[in-house]
C-alpha positions in Angstrom: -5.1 16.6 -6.8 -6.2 19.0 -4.2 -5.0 21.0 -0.8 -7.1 19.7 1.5 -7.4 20.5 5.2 -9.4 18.2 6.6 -10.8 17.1 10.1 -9.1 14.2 11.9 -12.2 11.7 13.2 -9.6 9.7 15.4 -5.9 9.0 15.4 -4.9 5.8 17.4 -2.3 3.1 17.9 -3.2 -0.4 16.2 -0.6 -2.1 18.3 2.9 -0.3 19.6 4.5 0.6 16.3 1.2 1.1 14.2 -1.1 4.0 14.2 -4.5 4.4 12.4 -6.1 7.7 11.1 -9.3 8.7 9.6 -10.4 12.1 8.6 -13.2 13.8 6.9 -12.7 13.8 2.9 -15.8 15.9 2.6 -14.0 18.4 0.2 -12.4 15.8 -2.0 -14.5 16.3 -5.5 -11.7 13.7 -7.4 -12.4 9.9 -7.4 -9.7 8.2 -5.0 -8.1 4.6 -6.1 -6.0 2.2 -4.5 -2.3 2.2 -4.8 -2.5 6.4 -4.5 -1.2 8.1 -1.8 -1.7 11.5 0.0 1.6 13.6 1.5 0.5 15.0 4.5 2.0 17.3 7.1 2.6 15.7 10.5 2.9 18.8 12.5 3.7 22.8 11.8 6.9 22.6 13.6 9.9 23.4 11.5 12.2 20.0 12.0 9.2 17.9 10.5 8.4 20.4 7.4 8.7 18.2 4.8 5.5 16.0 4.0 5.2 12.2 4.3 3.4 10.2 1.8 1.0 7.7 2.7 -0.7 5.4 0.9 -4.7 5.0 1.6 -5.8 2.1 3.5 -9.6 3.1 2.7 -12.1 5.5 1.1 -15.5 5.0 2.0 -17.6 7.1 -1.4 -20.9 7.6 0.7 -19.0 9.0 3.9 -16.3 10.6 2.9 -14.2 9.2 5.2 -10.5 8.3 4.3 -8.7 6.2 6.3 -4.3 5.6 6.9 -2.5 2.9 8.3 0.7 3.9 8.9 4.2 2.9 10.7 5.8 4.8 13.5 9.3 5.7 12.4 10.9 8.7 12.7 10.3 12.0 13.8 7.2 13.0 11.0 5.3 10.2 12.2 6.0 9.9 15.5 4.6 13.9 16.2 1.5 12.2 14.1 0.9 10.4 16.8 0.3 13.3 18.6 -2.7 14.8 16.6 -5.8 14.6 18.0 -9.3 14.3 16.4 -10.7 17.5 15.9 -7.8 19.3 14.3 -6.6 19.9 11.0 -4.6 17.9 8.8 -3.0 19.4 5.9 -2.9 16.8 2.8 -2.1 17.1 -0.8 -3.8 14.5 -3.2 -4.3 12.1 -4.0 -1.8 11.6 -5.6 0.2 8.3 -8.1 -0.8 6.0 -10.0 -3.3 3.7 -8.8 -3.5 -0.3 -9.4 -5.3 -1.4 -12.2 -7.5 -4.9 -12.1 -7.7 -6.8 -14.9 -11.0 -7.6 -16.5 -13.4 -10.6 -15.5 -14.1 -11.8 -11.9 -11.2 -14.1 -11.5 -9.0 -14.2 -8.3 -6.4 -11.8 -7.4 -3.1 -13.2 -5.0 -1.9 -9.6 -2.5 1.4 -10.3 -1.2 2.3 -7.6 1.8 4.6 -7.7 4.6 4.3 -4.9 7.2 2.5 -1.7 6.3 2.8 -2.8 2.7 -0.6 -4.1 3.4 -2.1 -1.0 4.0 -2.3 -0.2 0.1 -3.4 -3.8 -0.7 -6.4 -3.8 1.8 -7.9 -0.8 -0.1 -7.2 -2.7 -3.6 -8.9 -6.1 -1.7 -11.9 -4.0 -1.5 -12.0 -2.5 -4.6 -11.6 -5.6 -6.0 -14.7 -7.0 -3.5 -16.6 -4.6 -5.3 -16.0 -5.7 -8.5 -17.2 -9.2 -7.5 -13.4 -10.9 -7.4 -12.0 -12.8 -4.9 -9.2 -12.1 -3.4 -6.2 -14.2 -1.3 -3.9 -12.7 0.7 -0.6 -13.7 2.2 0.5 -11.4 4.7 3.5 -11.2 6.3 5.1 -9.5 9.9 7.8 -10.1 12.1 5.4 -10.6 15.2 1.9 -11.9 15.3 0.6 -8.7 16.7 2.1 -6.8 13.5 0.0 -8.7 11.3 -2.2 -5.6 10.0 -5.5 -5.5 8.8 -6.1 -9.4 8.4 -9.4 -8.7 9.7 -10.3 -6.3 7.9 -9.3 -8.3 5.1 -11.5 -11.3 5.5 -14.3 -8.8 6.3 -13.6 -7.7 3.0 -14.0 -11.4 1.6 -10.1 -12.3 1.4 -8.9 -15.7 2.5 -5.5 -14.5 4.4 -3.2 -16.7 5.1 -1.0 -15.3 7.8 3.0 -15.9 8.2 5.8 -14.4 10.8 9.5 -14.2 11.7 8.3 -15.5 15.2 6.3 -18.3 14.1 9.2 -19.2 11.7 6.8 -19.1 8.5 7.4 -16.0 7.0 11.3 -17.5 5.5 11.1 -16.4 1.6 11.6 -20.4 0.4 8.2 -21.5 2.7 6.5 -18.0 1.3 7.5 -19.3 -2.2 5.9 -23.2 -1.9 2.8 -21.5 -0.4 2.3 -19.3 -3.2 3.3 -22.0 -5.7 0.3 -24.2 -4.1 -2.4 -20.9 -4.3 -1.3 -20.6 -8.1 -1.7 -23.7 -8.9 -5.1 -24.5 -7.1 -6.9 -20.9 -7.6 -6.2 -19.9 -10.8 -5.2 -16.4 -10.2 -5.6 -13.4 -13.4 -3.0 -11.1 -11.6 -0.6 -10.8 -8.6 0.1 -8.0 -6.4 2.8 -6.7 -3.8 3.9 -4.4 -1.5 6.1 -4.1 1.8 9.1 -6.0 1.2 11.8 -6.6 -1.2 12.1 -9.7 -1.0 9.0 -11.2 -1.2 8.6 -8.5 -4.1 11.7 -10.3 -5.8 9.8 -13.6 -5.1 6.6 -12.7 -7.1 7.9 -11.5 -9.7 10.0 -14.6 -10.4 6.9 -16.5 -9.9 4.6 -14.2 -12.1 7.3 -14.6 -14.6 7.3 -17.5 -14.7 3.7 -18.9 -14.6 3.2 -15.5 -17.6 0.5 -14.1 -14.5 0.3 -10.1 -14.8 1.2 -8.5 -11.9 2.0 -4.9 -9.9 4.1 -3.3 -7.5 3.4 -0.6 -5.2 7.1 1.1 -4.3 7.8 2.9 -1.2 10.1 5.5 -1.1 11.1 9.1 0.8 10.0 11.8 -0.4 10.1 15.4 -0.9 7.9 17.6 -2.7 5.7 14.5 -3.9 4.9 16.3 -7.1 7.4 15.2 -9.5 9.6 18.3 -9.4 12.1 17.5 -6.9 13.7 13.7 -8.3 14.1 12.7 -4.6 11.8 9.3 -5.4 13.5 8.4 -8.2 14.3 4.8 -8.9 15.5 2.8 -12.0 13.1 0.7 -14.0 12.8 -1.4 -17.1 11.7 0.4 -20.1 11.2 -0.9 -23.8 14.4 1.4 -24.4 16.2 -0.2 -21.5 16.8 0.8 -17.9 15.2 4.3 -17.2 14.9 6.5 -13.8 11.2 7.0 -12.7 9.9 9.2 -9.9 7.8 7.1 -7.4 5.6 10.0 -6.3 4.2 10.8 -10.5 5.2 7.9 -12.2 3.7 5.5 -9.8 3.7 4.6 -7.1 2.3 1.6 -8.9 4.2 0.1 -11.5 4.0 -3.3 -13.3 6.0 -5.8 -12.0 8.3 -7.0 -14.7 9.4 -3.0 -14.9 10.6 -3.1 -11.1 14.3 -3.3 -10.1 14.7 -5.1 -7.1 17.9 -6.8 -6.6 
């Protein structure tokens, strides 16, 4: 973990509720890996204080470039919007727990809805690297919210896309198109991010078929260091239910410890 202050490169919307950043990670010395995140100060003035954590949507090793996807929200993010390249950005991290791939080269299944998919494209290419393939169901409420599909199928991921306007994206049509990629791919783990309910899905499904499987929570936070319990959320333990803070604890958990109903 380190204070950076770091150069944006640009800062520009995706479509009208999604912004991209990229800044110079020159000065990071500590390995970066998907499913960690970086809380970041959106602007010095006093109403928007408290950091935001987001998740990275790419680290490129021989650049030094990191790149975030990230939703325009509420105050923090929307005076985001407002930096422009050349400034400063003041970031702690990274920080969390990161995914973890299991060994051998077999297929992965990402499961993402909105910005959830911003922590799954980074583990698509990590996973690229490491010579598995990856298939990804991604899911928005419009077709222009569908983020980063082609970035992941210039990763290698086969993406199949579904949305509340094209009347796809229901959880019981989600659930027969997964059952059909399990059955026919073969998959050695399962991961999710961006929406409860599809989260709830997987898990039943990775349960059931005894895959492995992850969970990348989202959650507000405030300090992002573990000292302040805002992030805390239950989870199974071996001992039974137990509180853990997103920000130390994960943000990546497996998915048979996650809570979701």
């Amino acid at each position: 973990m380190k204070n950076l202050h770091s150069k944006i490169l640009f800062n520009r919307p995706v479509n009208d509720r999604y912004w991209k950043m990229a800044v110079d990670a020159a000065a990071l010395e500590e390995p970066v890996s998907p499913g960690q995140f970086f809380h970041i100060r959106c602007s010095d003035n006093w109403k928007n204080l408290l950091r935001r954590p987001f998740s990275i949507y790419h680290f490129d090793r021989r650049t030094r470039i990191l790149e975030f996807l990230y939703l325009v929200k509420g105050p923090g993010t929307q005076a985001l919007t407002g930096r422009k390249p050349g400034e400063t950005l003041d970031m702690i991290g990274p920080l969390g727990k990161p995914f973890t791939l299991p060994a051998g080269d077999a297929p992965i299944l990402l499961v993402a809805r909105g910005v959830g998919v911003a922590t799954l494209h980074a583990l698509a290419r990590s996973a690229a690297a490491d010579g598995s393939r990856t298939v990804a169901i991604v899911s928005a409420r419009r077709r222009e919210d569908l983020l980063a599909v082609d970035d992941l199928k210039q990763s290698g991921a086969a993406v199949y896309a579904v949305t509340d306007e094209d009347g796809t994206s229901a959880v019981d049509q989600v659930k027969r198109l997964a059952e059909k990629l399990i059955e026919n791919d073969g998959f050695s783990a399962v991961y999710t991010c961006g929406s409860r309910r599809l989260a709830k899905l997987i898990q039943n499904l990775a349960v059931s078929r005894n895959l492995y499987g992850e969970i990348a929570m989202e959650a507000r936070m405030a300090c992002g260091l573990g000292d302040c319990y805002a992030c805390a959320c239950p989870v199974r333990r071996e001992r039974g239910i137990e509180m853990a803070r997103i920000c130390c604890e994960g943000p990546v958990f497996p998915l048979r410890q996650a809570i979701l109903s």
